[in-house]
N, C-alpha and C positions, 0 to 999 in steps of 0.2 A: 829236391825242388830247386830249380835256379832262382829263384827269391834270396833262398837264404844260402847259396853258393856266392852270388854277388854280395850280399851282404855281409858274408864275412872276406871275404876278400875287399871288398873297399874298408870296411870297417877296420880289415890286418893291416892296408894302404895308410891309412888315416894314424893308425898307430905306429907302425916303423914312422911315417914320416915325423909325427909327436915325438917320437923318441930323437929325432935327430934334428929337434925344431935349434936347439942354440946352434948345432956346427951351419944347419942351413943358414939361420940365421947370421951367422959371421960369414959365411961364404958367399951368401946371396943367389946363389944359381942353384939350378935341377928343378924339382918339381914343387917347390916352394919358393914363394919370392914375397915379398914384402915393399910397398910402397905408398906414401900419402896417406897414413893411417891404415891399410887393408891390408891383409895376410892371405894369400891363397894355395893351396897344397891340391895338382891335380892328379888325378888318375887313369889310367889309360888300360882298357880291359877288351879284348878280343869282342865282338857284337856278337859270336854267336853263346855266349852266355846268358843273354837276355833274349834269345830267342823263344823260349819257351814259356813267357810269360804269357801267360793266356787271355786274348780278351776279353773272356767271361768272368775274369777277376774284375773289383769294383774300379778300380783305376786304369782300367781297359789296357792297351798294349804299350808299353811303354815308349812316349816320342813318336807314337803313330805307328809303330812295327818298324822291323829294321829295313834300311834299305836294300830295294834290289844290287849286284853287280862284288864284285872281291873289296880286297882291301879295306876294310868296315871295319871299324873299331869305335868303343863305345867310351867317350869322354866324360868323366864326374869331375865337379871344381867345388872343394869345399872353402867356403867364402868367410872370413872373421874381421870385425872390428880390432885391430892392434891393440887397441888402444884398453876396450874391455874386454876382449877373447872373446865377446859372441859369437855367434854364426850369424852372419848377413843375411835377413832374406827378406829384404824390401827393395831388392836391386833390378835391374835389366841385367845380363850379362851374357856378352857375346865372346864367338870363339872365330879366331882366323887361323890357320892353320900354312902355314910357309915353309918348304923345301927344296930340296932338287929341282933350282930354277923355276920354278913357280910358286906363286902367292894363291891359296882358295880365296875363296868369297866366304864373309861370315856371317855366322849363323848363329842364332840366338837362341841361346841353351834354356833349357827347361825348367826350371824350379821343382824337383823331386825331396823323396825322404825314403831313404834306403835305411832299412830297424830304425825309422823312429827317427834318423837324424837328417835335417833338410839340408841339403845342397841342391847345384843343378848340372846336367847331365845332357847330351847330345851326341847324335852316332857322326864321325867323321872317316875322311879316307885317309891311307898313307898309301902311297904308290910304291910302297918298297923298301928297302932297307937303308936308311940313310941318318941324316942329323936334319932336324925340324926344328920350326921355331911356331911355338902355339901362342899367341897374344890373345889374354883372356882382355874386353875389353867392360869395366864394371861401373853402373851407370845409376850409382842410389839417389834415391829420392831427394834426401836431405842434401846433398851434394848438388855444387854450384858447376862440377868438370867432372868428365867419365875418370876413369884412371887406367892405365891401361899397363899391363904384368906382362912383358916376355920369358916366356919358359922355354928353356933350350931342350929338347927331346931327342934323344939316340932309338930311332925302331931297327930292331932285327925281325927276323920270320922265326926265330926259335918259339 
């Protein structure tokens, strides 16, 4: 069932990345960045994995169904308080997506729970093989300024 292919795969995500939170954390760059009290670790998974979620499930198709057209890939950002290790989820949080001489337009990601754990998620395009810049932009309630994480991304077609 792709429920729980995605699920353990971001969940494997979630954990290599745990496992390497101090070097990320001394290095500051890849798919974990830390900023302004917020720690973010993203994920980046082919779209057609969540294709088969059926909208006869009670949380109908996830993000609306995947979009028509190629290059689709489906973005998770697990969101934490530094400061207590929570998981954020009283936030707004957007995604812009920048490469290969172009900047997307962002788009404002989902609030999901893949097994039980809440993050949030949105399908995006990459046009190809290259080096991306994903700027998650994180906008909580209790907070007075968004904060906003650049994550450097390497995509191939492997």
């Amino acid at each position: 069932m792709w429920i729980n292919r995605l699920a353990r795969l971001v969940a494997g995500m979630i954990f290599a990345a745990s496992l390497l939170h101090e070097a990320a954390i001394a290095a500051g760059e890849g798919l974990y960045q830390r900023a302004s009290g917020i720690e973010a670790y993203l994920g980046v998974v082919p779209a057609e994995i969540t294709k088969g979620h059926k909208p006869t499930q009670p949380q109908g198709p996830m993000h609306g169904g995947v979009p028509e057209g190629g290059y689709r890939y489906h973005l998770v950002a697990a969101v934490f308080d530094a400061n207590t290790g929570e998981r954020i989820t009283d936030a707004t949080v957007t995604a812009q997506v920048s490469g290969l001489g172009k900047t997307g337009g962002k788009q404002t990601l989902d609030p999901m729970s893949i097994a039980g754990t809440p993050s949030y998620g949105g399908y995006i395009a990459l046009a190809g093989p290259g080096v991306y810049t994903i700027a998650l932009t994180i906008t909580r309630l209790s907070a007075s300024q968004p904060i906003t994480l650049k994550f450097p991304y390497e995509h191939s077609n492997r």
